[in-house]
TIZANU-464694 format. One record per residue (C-alpha): residue number from 1; residue in three letters; x, y, z. Coordinates in pm, 1 decimal, padded with zeros to 6 digits. Example, Ala and Ser with C-alpha at 12.3 -4.5 7.8 and 13.67 -1.06 7.14 Angstrom:
BEGIN
   nr  rest         X         Y         Z
    1   ala   01230.0  -00450.0   00780.0
    2   ser   01367.0  -00106.0   00714.0
This chain:
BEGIN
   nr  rest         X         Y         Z
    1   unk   00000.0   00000.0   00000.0
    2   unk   00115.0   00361.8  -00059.2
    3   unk   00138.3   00624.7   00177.5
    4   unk  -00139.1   00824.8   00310.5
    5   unk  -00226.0   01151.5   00159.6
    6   unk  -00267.3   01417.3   00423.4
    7   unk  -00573.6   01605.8   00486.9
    8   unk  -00559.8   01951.1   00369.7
    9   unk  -00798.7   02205.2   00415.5
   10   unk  -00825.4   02541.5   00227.1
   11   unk  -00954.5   02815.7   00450.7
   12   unk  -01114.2   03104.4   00209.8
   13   unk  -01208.7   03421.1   00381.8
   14   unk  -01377.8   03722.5   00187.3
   15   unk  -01278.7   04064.5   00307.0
   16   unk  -01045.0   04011.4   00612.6
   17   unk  -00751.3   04230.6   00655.8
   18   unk  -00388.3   04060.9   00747.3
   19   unk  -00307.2   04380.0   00989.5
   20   unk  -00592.1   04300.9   01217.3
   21   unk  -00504.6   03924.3   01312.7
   22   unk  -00283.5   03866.6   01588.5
   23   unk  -00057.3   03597.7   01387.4
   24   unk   00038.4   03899.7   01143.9
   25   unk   00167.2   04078.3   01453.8
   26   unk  -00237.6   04287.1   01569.2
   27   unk  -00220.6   04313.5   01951.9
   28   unk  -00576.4   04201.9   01998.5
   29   unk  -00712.6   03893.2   01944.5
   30   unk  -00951.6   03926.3   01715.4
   31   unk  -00938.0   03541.4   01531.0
   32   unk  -00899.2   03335.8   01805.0
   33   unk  -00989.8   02997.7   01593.5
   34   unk  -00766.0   03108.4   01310.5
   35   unk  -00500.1   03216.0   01534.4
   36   unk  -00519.7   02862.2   01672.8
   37   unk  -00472.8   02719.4   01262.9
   38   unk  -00211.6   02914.0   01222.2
   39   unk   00013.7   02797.1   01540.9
   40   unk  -00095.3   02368.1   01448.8
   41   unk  -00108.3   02457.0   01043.2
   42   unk   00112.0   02617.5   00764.7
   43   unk   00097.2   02981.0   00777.3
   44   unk   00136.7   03157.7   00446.7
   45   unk   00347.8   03530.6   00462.6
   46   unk   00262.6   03635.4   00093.3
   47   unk  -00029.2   03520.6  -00049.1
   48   unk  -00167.5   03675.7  -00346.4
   49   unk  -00555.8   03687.2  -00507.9
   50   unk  -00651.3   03713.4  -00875.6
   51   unk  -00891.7   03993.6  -00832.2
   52   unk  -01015.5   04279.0  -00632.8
   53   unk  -01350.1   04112.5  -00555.2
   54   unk  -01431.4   03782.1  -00484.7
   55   unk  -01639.8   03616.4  -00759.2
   56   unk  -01344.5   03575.3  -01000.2
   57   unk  -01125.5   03548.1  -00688.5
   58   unk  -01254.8   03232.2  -00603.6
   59   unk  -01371.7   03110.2  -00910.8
   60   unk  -01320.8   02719.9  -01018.7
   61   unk  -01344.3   02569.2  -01320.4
């Protein structure tokens, strides 16, 4: 048998702002759940989004 595949899990938020989340250094904490991701996950320092708004942002084919 081959080896497992691990579990991923894409977290997509709409309008949130990286200088208001404790993990990107905001002194309140305002994400307590995602602050809690971050520490057990991967956190991502540059991330980058196709669009301004977030129907061809998240758009699949």
């Amino acid at each position: 048998m081959g080896r497992a595949r691990p579990i991923v899990v894409m977290v997509v938020v709409d309008t949130l702002r990286a200088d208001r989340l404790p993990f990107y250094g905001y002194e309140r904490d305002t994400a307590p759940f995602l602050a809690n991701l971050a520490r057990h996950g991967v956190l991502f320092e540059r991330a980058w989004s196709a669009s301004s708004w977030t129907a061809p942002s998240t758009a699949s084919r």
